[in-house]
MDTraj code that builds the backbone (N, CA, C; nanometers):
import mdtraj as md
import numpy as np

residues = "UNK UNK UNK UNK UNK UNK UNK UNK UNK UNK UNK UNK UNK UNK UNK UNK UNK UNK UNK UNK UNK UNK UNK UNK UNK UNK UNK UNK UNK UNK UNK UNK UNK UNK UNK UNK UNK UNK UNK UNK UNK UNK UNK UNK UNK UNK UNK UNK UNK UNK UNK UNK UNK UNK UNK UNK UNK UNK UNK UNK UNK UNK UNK UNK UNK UNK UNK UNK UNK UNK UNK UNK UNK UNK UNK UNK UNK UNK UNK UNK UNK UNK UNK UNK UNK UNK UNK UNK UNK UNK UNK UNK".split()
xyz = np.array([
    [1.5898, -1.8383, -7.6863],
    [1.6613, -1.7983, -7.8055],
    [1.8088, -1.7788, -7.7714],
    [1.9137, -1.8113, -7.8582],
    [2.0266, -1.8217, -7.8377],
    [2.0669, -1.6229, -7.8675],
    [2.1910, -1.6553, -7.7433],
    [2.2147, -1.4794, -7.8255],
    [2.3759, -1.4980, -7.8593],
    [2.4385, -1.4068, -7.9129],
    [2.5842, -1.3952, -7.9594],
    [2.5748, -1.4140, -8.1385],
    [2.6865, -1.4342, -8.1368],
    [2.7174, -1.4446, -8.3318],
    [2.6193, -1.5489, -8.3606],
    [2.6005, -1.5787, -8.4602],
    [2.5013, -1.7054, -8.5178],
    [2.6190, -1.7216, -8.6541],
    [2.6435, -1.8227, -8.6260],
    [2.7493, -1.9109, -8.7295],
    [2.7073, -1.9491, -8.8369],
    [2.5624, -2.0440, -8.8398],
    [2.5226, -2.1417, -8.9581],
    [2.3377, -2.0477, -8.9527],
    [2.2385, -2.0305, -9.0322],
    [2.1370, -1.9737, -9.0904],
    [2.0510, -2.0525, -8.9603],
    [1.9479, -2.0302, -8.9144],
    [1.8500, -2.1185, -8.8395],
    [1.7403, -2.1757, -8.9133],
    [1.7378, -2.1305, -9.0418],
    [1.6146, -2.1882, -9.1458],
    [1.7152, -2.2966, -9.2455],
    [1.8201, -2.2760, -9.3068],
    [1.8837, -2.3626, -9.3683],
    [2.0525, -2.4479, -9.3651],
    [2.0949, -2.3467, -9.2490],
    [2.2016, -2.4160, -9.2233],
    [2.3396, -2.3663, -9.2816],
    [2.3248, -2.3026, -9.4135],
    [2.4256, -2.2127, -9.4588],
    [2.5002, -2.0948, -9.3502],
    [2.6007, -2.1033, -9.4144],
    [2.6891, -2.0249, -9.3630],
    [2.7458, -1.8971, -9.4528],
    [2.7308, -1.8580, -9.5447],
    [2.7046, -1.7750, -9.6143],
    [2.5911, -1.6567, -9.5977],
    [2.6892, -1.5707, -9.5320],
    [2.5608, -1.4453, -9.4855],
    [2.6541, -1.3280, -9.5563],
    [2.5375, -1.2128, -9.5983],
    [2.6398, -1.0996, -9.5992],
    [2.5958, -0.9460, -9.5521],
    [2.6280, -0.8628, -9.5361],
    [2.5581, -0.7703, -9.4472],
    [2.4611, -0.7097, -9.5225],
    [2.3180, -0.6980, -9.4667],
    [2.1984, -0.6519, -9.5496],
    [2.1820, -0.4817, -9.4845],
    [2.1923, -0.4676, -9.2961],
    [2.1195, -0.3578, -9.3229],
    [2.2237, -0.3002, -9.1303],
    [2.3369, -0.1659, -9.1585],
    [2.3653, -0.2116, -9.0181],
    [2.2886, -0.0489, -8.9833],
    [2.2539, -0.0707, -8.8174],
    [2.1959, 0.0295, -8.7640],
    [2.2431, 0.0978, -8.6197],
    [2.2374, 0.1855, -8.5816],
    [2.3362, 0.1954, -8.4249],
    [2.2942, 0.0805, -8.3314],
    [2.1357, 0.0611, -8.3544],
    [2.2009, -0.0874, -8.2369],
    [2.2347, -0.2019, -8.2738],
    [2.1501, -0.2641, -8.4324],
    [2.1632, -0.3730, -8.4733],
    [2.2483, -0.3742, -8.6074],
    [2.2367, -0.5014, -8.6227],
    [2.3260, -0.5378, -8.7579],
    [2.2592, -0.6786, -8.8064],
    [2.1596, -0.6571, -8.9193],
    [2.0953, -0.7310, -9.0084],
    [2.1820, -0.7727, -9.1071],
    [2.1823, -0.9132, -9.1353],
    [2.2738, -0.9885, -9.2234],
    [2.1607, -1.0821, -9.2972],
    [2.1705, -1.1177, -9.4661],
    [2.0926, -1.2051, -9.5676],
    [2.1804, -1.3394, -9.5993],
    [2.1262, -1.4048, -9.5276],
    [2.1493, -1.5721, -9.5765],
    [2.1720, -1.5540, -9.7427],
    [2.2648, -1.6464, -9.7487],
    [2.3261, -1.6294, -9.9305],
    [2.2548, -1.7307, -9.9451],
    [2.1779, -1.8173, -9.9060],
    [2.0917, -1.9731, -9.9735],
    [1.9574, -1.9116, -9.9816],
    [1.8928, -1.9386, -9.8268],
    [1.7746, -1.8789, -9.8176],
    [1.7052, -1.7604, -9.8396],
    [1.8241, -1.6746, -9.8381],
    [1.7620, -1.5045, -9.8404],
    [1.6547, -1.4533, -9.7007],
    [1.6839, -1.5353, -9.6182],
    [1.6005, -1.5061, -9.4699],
    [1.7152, -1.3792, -9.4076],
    [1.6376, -1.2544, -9.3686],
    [1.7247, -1.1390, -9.3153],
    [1.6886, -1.1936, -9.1646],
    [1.7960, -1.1484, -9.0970],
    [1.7545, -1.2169, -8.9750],
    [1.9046, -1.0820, -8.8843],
    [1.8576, -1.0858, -8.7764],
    [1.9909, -1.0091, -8.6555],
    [2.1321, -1.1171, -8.5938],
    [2.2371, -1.0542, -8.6181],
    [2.3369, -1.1503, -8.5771],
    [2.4847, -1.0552, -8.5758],
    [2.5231, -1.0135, -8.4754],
    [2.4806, -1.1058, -8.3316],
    [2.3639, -1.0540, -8.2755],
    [2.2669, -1.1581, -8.2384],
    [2.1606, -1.1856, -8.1622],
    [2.1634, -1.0992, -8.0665],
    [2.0882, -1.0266, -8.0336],
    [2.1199, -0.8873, -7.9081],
    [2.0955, -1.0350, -7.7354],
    [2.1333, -0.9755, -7.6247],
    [2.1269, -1.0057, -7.5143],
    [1.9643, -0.9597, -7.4465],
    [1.9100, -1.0082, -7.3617],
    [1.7820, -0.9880, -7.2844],
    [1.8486, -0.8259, -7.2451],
    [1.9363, -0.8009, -7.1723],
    [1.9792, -0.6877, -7.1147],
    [1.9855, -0.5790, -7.2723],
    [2.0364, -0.6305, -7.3465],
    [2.0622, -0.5240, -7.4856],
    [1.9064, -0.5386, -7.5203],
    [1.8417, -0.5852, -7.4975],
    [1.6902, -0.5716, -7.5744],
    [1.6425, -0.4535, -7.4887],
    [1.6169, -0.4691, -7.3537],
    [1.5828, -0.3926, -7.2529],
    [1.6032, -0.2665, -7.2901],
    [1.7749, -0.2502, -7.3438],
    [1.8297, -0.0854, -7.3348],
    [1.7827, -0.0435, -7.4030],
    [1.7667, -0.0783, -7.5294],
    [1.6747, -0.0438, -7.6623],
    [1.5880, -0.0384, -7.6641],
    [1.4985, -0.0513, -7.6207],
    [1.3489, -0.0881, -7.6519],
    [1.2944, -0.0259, -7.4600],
    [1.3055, 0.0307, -7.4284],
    [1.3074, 0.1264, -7.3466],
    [1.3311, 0.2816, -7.3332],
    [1.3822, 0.2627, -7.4272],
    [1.4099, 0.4596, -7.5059],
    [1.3186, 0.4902, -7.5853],
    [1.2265, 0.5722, -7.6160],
    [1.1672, 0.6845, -7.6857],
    [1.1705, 0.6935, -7.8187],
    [1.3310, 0.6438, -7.8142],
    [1.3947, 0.6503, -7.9383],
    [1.4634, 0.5667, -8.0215],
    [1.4038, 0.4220, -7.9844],
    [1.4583, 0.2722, -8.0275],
    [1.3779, 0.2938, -8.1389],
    [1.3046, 0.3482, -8.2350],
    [1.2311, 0.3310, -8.3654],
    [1.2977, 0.4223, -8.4101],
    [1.3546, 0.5169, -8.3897],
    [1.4168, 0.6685, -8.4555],
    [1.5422, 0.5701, -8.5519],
    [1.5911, 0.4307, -8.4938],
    [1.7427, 0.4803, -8.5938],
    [1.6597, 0.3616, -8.6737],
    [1.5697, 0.3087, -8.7554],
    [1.5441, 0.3001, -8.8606],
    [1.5265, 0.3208, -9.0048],
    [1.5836, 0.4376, -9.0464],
    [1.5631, 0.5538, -9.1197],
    [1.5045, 0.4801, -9.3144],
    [1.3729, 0.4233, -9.2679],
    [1.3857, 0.3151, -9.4038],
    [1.2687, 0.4525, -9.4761],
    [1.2809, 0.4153, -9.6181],
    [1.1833, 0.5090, -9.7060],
    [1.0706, 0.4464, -9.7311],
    [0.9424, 0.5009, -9.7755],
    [0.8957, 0.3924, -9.7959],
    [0.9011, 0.2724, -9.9106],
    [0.9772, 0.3047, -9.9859],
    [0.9990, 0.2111, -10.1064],
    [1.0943, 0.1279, -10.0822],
    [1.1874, 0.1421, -9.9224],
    [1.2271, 0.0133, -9.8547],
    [1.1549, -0.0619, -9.8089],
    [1.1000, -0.0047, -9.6969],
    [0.9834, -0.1025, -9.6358],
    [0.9337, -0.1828, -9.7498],
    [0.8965, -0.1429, -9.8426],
    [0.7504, -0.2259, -9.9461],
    [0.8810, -0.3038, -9.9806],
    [0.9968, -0.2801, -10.0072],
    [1.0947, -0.3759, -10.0957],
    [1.1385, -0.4844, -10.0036],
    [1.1214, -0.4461, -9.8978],
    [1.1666, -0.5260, -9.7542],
    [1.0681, -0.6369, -9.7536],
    [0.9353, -0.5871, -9.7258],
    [0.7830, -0.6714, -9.6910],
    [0.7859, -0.7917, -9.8489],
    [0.7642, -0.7403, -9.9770],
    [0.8156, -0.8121, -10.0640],
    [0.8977, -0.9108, -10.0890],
    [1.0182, -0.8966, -10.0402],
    [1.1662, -0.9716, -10.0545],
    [1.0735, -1.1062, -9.9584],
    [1.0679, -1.0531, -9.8045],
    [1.0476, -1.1848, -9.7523],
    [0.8793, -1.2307, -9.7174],
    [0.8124, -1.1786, -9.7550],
    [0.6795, -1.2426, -9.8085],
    [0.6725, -1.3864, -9.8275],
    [0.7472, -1.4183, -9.9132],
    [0.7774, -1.5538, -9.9961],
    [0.8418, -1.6179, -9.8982],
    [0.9425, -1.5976, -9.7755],
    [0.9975, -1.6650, -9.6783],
    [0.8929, -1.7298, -9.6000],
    [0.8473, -1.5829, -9.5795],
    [0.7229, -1.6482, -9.4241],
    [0.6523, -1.7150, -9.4631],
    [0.5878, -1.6952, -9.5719],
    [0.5170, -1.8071, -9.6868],
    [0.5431, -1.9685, -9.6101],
    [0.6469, -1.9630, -9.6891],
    [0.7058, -2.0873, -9.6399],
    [0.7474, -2.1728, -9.5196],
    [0.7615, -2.1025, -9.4656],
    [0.7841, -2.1242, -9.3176],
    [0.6792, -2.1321, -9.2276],
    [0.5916, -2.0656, -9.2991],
    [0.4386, -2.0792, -9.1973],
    [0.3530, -2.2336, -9.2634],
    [0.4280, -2.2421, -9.3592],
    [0.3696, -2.3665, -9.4071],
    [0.4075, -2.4820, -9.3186],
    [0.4863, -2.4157, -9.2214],
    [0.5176, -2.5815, -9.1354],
    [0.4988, -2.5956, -8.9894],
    [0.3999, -2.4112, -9.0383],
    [0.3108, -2.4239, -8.8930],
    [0.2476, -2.5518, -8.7952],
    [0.2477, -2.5846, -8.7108],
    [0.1993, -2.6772, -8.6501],
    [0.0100, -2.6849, -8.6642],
    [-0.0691, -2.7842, -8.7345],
    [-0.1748, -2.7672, -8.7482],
    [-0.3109, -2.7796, -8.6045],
    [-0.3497, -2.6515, -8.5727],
    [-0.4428, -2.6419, -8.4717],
    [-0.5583, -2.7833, -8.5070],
    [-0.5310, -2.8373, -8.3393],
    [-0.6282, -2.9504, -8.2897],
    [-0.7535, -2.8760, -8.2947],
    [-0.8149, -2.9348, -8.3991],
    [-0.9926, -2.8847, -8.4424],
    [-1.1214, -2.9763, -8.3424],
    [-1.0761, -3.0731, -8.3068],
    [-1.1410, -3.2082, -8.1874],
    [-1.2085, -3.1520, -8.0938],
])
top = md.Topology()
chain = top.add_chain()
for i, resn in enumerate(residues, 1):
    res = top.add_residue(resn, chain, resSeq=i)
    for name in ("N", "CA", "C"):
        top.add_atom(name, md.element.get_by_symbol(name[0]), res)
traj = md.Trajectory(xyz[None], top)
């Protein structure tokens, strides 16, 4: 996986993002075409590590639950789609 800024969407290619959700470590941005929320800039192997090694890498989430459900909702319909181009398991 590439890490640093992400320029163009990885599902459609747009360049039109705008900030959806920022947090002390990350910063979630919504594709203006697709509506795919996605992280950018892309954290580093070393920035994953620091985070996700603390106790307290779930603490700065602070979503309600009527985010979450609005969250799971919004991109439902993405993964939808995208899983539609799942690669089909050899049944042979």
């Amino acid at each position: 996986m590439k890490t640093g800024t992400i320029r163009e969407c990885v599902i459609c290619g747009s360049k039109d993002f705008k900030l959806w959700m920022r947090t002390a470590y990350w910063q979630l941005v919504q594709c203006g075409r697709c509506k795919i929320i996605f992280l950018n800039p892309r954290p580093t192997q070393e920035e994953m590590v620091t985070v996700y090694s603390t106790d307290t890498a779930y603490l700065d989430m602070p979503l309600t639950e009527s985010e979450k459900r609005r969250y799971i909702d919004e991109q439902r319909p993405r993964v939808n789609s995208i899983m539609a181009f799942k690669p089909v398991e050899d049944t042979s």
